[in-house]
Each structure stands twice: as structure tokens, then as C-alpha cells.
N, C-alpha and C positions, 0 to 999 in steps of 0.2 A: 781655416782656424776660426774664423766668426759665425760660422756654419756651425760647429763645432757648439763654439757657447752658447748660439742658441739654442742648441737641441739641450744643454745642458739645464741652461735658464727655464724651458718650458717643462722638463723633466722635474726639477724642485719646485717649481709651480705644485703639476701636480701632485706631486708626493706630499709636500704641505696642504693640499686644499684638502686628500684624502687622511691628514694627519688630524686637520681640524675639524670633519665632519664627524665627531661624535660626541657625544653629550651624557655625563655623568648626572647621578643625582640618588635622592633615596627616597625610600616608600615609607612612609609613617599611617600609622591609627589617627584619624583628626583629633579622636575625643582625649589621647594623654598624650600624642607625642612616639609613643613608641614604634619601633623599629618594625616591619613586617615583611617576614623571608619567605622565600617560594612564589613573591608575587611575578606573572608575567609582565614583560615591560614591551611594546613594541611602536613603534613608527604606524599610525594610524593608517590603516588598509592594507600594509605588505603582509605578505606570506610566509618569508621565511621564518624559521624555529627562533621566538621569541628571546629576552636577554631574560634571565630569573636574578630576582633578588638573595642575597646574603644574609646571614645572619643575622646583619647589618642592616639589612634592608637596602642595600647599596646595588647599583646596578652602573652599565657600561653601556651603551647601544650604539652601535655607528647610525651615520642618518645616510639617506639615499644619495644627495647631493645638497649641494651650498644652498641657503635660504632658511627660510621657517616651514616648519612641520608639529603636528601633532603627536605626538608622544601619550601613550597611556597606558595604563597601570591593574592588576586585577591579580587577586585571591581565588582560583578556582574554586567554588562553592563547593564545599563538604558538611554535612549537617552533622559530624561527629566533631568539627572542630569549635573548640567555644564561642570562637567569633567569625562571623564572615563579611564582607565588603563587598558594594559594590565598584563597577569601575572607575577609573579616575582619569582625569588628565590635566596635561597642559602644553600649550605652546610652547616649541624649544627653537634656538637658531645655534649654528653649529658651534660647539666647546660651552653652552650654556652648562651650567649646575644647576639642579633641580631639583625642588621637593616635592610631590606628589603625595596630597594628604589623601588618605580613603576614608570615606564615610561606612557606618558600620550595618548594616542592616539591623531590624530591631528582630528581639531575640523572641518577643510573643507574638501571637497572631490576632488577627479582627475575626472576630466572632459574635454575633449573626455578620455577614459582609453581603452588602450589594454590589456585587462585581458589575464590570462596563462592559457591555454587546458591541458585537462585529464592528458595528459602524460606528461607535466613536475610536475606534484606531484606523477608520478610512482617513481621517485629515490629515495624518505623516504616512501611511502606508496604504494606502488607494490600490494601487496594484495587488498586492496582498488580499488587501481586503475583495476585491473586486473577484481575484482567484476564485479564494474561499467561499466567497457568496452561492458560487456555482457549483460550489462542491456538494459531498454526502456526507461529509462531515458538518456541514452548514444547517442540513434537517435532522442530524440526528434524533433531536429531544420530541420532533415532531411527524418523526418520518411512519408516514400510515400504515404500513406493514407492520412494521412492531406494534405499531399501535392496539391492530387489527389483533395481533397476535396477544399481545396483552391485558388489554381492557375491553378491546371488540367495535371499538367504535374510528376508527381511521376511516372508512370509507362507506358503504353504503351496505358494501358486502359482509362487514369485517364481524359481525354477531357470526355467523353461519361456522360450522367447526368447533375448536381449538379457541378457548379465549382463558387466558388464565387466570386471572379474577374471577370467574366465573370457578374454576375446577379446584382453585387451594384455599387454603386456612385465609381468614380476612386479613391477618396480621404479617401474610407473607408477602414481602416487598416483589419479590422473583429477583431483585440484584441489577434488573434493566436500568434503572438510572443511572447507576454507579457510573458506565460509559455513556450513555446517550445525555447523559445532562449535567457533566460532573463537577459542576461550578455549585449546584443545589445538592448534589448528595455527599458530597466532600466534607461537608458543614455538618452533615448527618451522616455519617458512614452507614452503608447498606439499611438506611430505614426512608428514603423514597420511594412513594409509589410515583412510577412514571408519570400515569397520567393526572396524578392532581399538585405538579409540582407550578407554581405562578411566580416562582425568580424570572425575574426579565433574563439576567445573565444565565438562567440553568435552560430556558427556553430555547435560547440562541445555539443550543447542543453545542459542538465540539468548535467552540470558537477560538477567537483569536487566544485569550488570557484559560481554557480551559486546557492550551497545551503550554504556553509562556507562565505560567506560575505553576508549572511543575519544576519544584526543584530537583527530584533528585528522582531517578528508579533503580531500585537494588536488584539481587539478583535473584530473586523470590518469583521468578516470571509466571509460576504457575498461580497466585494469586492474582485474584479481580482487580485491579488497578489500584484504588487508596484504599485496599481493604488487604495492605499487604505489600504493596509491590510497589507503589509511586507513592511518596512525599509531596504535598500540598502545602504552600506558605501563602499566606493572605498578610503580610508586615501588618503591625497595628500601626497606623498611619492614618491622618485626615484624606489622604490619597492613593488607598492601598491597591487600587488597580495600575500604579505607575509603577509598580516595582514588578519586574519580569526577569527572566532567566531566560537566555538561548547560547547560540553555538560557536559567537564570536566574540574575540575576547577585547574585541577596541571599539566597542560598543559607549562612546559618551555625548550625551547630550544631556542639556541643563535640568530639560522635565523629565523626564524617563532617568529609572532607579533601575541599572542593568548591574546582573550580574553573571558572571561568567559560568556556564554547566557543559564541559566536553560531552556529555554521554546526548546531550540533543543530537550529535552527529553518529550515534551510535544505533544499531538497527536495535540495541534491547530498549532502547526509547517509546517504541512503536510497538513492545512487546505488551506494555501494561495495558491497553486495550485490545492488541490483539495477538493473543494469548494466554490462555486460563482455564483452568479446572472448576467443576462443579466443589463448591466448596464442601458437601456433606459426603457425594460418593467418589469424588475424585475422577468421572467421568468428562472427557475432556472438551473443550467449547471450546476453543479454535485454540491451532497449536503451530500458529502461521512459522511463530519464532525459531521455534525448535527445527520445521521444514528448511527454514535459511541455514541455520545448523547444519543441518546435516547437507546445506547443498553444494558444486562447487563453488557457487558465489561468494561462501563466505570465507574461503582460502584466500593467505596473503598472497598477493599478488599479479599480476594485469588484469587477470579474471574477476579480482572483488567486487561486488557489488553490495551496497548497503540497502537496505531497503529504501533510505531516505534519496540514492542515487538513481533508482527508477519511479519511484512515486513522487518524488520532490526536484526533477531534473534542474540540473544550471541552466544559468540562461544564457543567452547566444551571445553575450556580449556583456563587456561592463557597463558601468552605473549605479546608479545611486541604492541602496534601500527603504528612504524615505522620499515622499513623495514631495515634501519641505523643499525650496528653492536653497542652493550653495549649500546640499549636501555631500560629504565624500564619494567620490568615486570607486568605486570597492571591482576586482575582479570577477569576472562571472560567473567561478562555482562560489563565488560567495552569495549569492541571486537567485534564492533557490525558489520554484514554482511553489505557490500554493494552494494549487489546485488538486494536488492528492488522488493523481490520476490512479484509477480502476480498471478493472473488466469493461474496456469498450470492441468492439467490431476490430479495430486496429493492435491494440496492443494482446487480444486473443490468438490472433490470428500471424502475431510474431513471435506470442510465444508455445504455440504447437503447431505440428506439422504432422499432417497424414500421408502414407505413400499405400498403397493400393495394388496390389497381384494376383494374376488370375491366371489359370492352365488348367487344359483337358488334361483330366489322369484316371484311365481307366474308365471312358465311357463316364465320368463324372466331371464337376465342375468343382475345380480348386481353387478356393480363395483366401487368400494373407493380407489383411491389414495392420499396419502399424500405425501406433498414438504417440508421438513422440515428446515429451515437455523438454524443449530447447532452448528457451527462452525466460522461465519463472523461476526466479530466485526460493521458490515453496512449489508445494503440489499442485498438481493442475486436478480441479479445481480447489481452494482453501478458502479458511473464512468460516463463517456461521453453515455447519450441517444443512440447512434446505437447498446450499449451492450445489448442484448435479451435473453433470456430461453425460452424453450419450452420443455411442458411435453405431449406425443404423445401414449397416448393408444388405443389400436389394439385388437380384438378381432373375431377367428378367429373357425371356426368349419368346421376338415376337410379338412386346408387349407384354405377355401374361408372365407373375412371375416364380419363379422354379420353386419347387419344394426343397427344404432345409435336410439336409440325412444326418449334418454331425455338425457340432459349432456350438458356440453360446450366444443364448438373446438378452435379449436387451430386457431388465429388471424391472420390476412392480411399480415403481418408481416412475417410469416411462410413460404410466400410463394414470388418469382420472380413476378412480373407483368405479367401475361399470361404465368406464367411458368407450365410444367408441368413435368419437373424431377424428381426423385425418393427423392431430398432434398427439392423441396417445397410440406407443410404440412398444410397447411394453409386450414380448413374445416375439417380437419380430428379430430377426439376426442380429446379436448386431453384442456392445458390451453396455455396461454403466459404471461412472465414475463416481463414486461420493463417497463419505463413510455417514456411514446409515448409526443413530445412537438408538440406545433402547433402556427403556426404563417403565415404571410404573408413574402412572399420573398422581402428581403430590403424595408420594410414597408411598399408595395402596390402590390395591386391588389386581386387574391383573397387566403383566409386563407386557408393552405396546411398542413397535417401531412403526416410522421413525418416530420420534419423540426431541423436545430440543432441549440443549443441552441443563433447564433449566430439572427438567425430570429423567434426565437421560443417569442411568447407571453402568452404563458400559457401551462398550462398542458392536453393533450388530454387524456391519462388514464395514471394511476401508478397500478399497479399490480405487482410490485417487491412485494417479502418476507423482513418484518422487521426481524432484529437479533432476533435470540429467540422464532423467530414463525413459523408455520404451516400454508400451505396451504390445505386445504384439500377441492375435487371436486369428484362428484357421477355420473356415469354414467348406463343407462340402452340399453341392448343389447337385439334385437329381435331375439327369438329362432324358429320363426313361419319356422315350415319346419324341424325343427331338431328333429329328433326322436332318435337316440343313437350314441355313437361317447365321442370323447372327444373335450375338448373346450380350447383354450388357450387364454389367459390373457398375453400382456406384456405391460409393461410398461415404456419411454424412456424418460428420461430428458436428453435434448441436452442443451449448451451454444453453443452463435452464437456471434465474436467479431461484427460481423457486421450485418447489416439489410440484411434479404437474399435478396432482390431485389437490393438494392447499388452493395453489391459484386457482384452480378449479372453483374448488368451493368457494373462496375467498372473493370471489368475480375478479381477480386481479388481472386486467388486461394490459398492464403494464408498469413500470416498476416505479414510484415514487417520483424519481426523476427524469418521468418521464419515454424512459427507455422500452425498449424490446423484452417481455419476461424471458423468451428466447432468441439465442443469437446464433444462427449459422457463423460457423466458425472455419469450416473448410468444408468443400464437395469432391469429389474425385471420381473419375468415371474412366473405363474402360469399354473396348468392346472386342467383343472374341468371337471372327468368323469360325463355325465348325471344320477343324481339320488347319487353321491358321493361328499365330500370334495374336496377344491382347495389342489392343490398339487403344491410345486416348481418343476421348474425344474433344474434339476442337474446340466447340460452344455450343449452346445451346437457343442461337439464333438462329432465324429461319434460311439465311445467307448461308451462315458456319455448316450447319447441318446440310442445306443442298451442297456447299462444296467438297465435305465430308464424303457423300455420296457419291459425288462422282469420282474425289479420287479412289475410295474403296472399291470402285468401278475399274478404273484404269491402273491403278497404282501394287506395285506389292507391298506389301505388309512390311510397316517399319517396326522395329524392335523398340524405340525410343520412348520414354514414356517420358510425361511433363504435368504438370499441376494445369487444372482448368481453368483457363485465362479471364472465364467471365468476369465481371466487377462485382463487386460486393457490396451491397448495399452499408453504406456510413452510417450506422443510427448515431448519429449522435445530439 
């Protein structure tokens, strides 16, 4: 029986501790007082589906358990509503009443504005910033290639070609700032020339506050970014670089003027820079967005993937988001990188896959390769038109290697203009990945590919790989003359940032960041005794290869085929 009460006694315990763990209160406008419905209400850092305001502005929240917590308050920013707010809070302890006043955002903007560079948001967000710094969004305003491409002067090579200052009307911008400096051309819609822009914040390219004071992106994706498609707010304020927009909505601290924008977690976010049409012919300059569209990543369900979920991955763990001592703890995909990972060696190389097939058929040499994009939520490759692949199969008996009787090579593309170094490919077996534009330069004279998309009028081929699919190409190899021997089969998918003839000319020996202009992306090799099965091969060390030998010496012939175990070089 005492047994008894007490489970009774510690039963109403809890049933009352969880009666009293919740906290009422309402949302108001600070400047009249009035009431504010629809606002999110949530317990500072949880996850689960927020309380919303009333009519009334009146909300309910349970809290997580007994003690003090943070509570805060927020209006999703919509620019079609007369007023917006940013977020608010306060301290609650459980069964508190509470009012929660929101401050209003101001309704005009700072014009001319001197926006704030990378490094004054390192001393709350260090990590972040530290990202960023290493990113390609970090040089964009200054990245030599465009440069080269634009005004001629990024590098030492960059006159030589293609300069576009050089080829159009003096008064035409080309629209490159819009993205690569959009904190200076936002203030001047499409009337920057790239290279004579001196904003400290337009130099800094695609910084901190050039993606944090975007408020809003509509669904105009095929427009240049705030020439259409993203909303730019600069608040008139003594201190208009402290008012930003991101993608959580319990965002409160005393300096920082947050307000709340769900579409930051949305991949059409990502689309106002990358995604757009030539504004006069409607030819298209990257059309990353639409590729997610149409791939399975962007279906509901296990398989979704945002773009912000592979370029922006969570982080391993919880913790802070400000770099500030006795800040919130926040969950890990709340943590997101900001380093805006690319095309490196690693993430090429998970997300395509070559497999490799070879058979004597009638006295010839039959070969099937497949390109598979398994891995890229868009085409392999996407992005600005100079981005190219090339798949380069070789086939060899003996050393010397066999002539082509039927198959496709490898496109003009492949190769330097009259080059003929061991990197231009171009005639060789093999296929090419890009989509090639074509147009006339500054709208006269006559039609040229490739061309970018800046004079581009249509499309000359697309042969990218969609998400989710296979390329698959047959080739036949003449064995006229070959009587016994073995036969080797390989197979090379190269990415190239650049069209090999530009870097060619352009002297580019490697890409801004430093990187590789070309990246081995996979090798594959076989080998096919005459009158036996293809065979992998092992490596291509001096060890691998002797023991190769001798087991094709002692051993029969396996059927198993496997990817070539060598290591890959990490450019990173």
C-alpha cells in the first residue's frame, strides 16, 4: 500500500512538472503595440515544428523541461507584406506570460552603401569565415580567369584570344559583375564593368553579406540574379551591414538585426547565381537549377538532396554558430560548412563511375564503355559552358595501338588549335561531355563556337550526362595483323575546368585556385589474351605488373572485373 502512494505521488509529480512546463504570451509590433499573427515561436535551438501566432498574436509553447530558456519570436520575411520584423526574444521559466515585442525593419534602403568584407564577420563567425576565405566564392570579383576573359588582364597570358572589352560596344557591361561582385553591382543593376569596380565590399566577391542580405529569390530563375530573380535590402540604418536574412528562425542577438528567409534552405536560393539565360537571346548560361529539377534528388523523400545538402554539408556534431564565448548550442545540420565545396578529385570521382568491356567478335576488337552520373544532383559536367569531360579509349597490342574501324572520338574541344601535345585528344576514341554555345561575337559578323554564354545565341551540342543516367558508347578495333599477344583496353575520363584550346592560349596552367585545369577522374583498364577473357589489371607498379605476369603465366583467366586500385592523386 505505501508502495502503492508512492508511485502515485511521483506520477502527479510528473504529470504537474509537465503541466507547468509551458509558457504563454503574445507577439506585438514594438512601434504601436499591435498584435502580430503567423509569427514563429520557438524554444531557442529545438527543432521541432515551431508554435505560430493567432490572430491575436497569442501563442502556447511547451518548454523542454523545468528551468530557464530562451524563447523567440519571428515573422517570415515576405517583401509583399507591408511590414516585416526582425527576430525577437526573451527569457522564459516555465508557466511565465510573455510579451515578445518585434522590431520592424525599415522599409527604405542605404543607397550609395559601403557594405562590410569577409573579415569583419570573422570576430562572431571565425569558422565561417575561415571556410569562406578558402572558397571560390571568396575570389570571385577577382578571379583571373574571368578576368582574363573579360578585360584581358588577370594573368600575364590573359591579352592572348578572347577578351571582351576588347570585341563589344564600350558601354556594354557583359553583366559579369552582377554575380562575381554583387554587393557593387546591386547598387547599379547590370551597369558594372567588372574590372573597374573599387567597393572594398564588391571586391570581396561573393562574401559573407553578398548572400546574408539577400532577402528574398522569386521564381524568375531564368534571370541574372538582381536583374530579376533575387531581392537585395541594404535597411537605411547607421549600421546597415547588421541586418541579414538566413535560414533560422531563432536567430537573436543584441548586435545582429536577423531576420527570418526559409527559401535560404531551398536549392532555388543557389539558383539566382547559378542559373540564367542570356538576357537578349535567351541562350542559356548555366542551368544548374533546372538539372536538380529534373533529377532524382529533388523528389520527396530519403533520396532528397538540396543542393545546400552537398555543397553546404552539416557538421559532425553540435555547437555553437558564433565564434563569441556562451553561445547556443545548436544541432549539427543546423552547422552548415561554408566552404561551398566543388569539383575536387574526391567528390568527382563519387560522383561518376566508368565500367569498361571488351570481347573478340569476329576477328575484331569490341569495346563498351559506360559514363555513369550516380552521384550529381545536375549534369556531369555543369556550370559555366568552358566546363568539359572527356572519355579517351586506347587500345593497344603489343604496345602499338590498333586502329579505330567504327565508334566515336573524342570532339575539337579535346584538342589546342594545331596542337599536338600529349593533352590534346581530340580524334582519338573516345566521347566529349559539354554543351558547346554558339553565337556571333557582340552580335555581328559571323556565328562562332564555343562562344560564352555572354554572345552565345543557342546551343551547338549538349552531351553532358543527366543526374541518374548513363552514357554508354561502342567501339570496334582492328586486329588485321595481330596473330597472338595480349591486348590492352583502357579507359580515361578526364574533366577539363577549361576548353583545352582557351588554356592553351590563355597560358593557363592551372586554375585560380590553384588547382589542376585537368582532373583524372577515373582510369580503367583491361587486358584481353588473344582466344581468352578480358582481364583487369592489377596496377600499374612495377611489383603489381611483375605479379600480374606471372599469374597470367600460371593462372586461368578470371572473369571478375574490378576498378583499378591505384591511388589517385588528391589535388587539393
Amino acid at each position: 500500500m505505501r508502495l502503492a502512494s508512492l508511485s502515485t505521488f511521483l506520477l502527479l509529480t510528473l504529470l504537474s512538472a509537465s503541466a507547468n512546463a509551458v509558457v504563454t504570451g503574445t507577439v506585438i509590433d514594438v512601434v504601436d503595440g499591435s498584435p502580430i499573427q503567423d509569427a514563429r515561436v520557438r524554444v531557442q535551438t529545438t527543432t521541432t515544428p515551431p508554435a505560430v501566432t493567432d490572430a491575436a498574436g497569442a501563442f502556447s509553447i511547451e518548454l523542454p523541461g523545468a528551468g530557464s530558456f530562451v524563447v523567440t519570436a519571428v515573422l517570415p520575411y515576405d517583401s509583399a507584406q507591408p511590414l516585416n520584423f526582425i527576430t525577437g526574444s526573451t527569457s522564459v521559466s516555465d508557466g511565465d506570460n510573455v510579451v515578445i515585442a518585434l522590431d520592424r525593419l525599415p522599409i527604405a534602403d542605404q543607397n550609395p552603401y559601403d557594405p562590410s568584407i569577409g573579415i569583419d564577420c570573422a570576430t562572431c563567425h571565425f569558422d565561417q569565415f575561415s571556410a569562406w576565405q578558402e572558397s571560390r566564392h571568396a575570389g570571385a570579383a577577382l578571379n583571373p580567369w574571368v578576368l582574363d576573359l573579360y578585360s584581358g588582364d588577370g594573368t600575364p597570358g590573359g591579352g592572348n584570344g578572347y577578351v571582351f572589352r576588347d570585341t563589344h560596344d564600350p558601354d556594354d557591361t557583359g553583366l559579369c559583375a552582377v554575380c562575381h561582385t554583387p554587393l557593387a553591382d546591386a547598387q547599379n543593376p547590370g551597369g558594372e564593368f567588372l574590372d573597374e569596380v573599387t567597393l572594398a565590399g564588391g571586391l570581396d566577391g561573393v562574401n559573407c553579406l553578398a548572400c546574408h542580405q539577400m532577402a528574398e529569390v522569386n521564381d524568375n530563375t531564368d534571370a541574372l540574379h538582381h536583374l530579376g530573380n533575387t531581392l537585395y535590402r541594404f535597411p537605411e540604418d547607421s549600421s546597415t551591414s547588421l541586418w541579414v536574412w538566413g535560414s533560422l528562425d531563432d536567430v537573436s542577438f543584441g548586435v545582429m538585426r536577423s531576420s527570418y528567409q526559409p527559401g535560404f534552405s531551398d536549392s532555388k536560393f543557389c539558383a539566382s547565381c547559378h542559373q540564367y539565360n542570356n538576357p537578349d537571346t535567351g541562350a542559356p548560361g548555366q542551368t544548374t537549377y533546372d538539372e536538380w529539377l529534373a533529377s532524382p534528388f529533388s523528389l520527396p523523400g530519403d533520396g532528397f538532396r538540396s543542393c545546400q545538402d552537398c555543397h553546404m554539408p552539416a557538421a559532425a556534431e553540435p555547437g555553437p554558430i558564433s565564434s563569441l564565448g556562451g553561445q547556443p548550442i545548436r544541432p549539427a545540420e543546423q552547422r552548415r560548412s561554408h566552404a561551398f565545396i566543388g569539383s575536387t578529385p574526391v567528390t568527382l570521382d563519387w560522383a561518376v563511375d566508368v565500367e569498361l568491356d571488351a570481347a573478340l567478335v569476329d576477328g575484331e576488337l569490341a569495346v563498351q564503355a559506360r559514363v555513369a552520373n550516380v552521384g550529381a544532383g545536375h549534369a556531369f559536367p555543369t556550370g559555366v559552358s568552358i566546363r568539359n569531360a572527356l572519355l579517351v579509349i586506347e587500345a593497344r597490342a603489343g604496345g602499338t595501338p590498333l586502329p579505330l574501324l567504327d565508334g566515336p572520338t573524342v570532339p575539337f574541344y579535346g584538342s589546342a588549335s594545331g596542337g599536338s601535345a600529349p593533352e590534346d585528344l581530340a580524334g582519338l576514341p573516345g566521347r566529349g561531355y559539354a554543351r558547346v554555345l554558339e553565337g556571333r561575337i557582340n552580335g555581328t559578323g559571323p556565328t562562332r563556337f564555343p562562344v560564352l554564354f555572354i554572345d552565345a545565341e543557342t546551343i551547338q551540342s549538349d552531351t553532358r550526362i543527366a543526374a541518374g543516367q548513363t552514357d554508354v558508347s561502342d567501339y570496334r578495333f582492328d586486329l588485321a595483323g595481330v596473330l597472338a599477344g595480349e591486348i590492352e583496353v583502357e579507359a580515361r575520363l578526364l574533366y577539363r575546368r577549361a576548353w583545352r584550346d582557351l588554356a592553351v592560349t590563355k597560358n593557363w596552367t592551372e586554375t585560380p585556385s590553384g588547382d589542376p585545369v585537368e582532373v583524372e577522374v577515373e582510369r580503367q583498364l583491361l587486358s584481353l589474351a588473344l582466344g581468352g577473357p578480358a582481364l583487369p589489371i592489377p596496377a600499374l607498379s612495377a611489383w603489381g605488373m611483375l605479379l600480374f605476369a606471372a599469374l597470367m603465366f600460371i593462372a586461368a583467366a578470371t572473369a571478375n572485373r574490378r576498378r583499378d586500385p591505384r591511388p589517385r592523386e588528391n589535388h587539393r
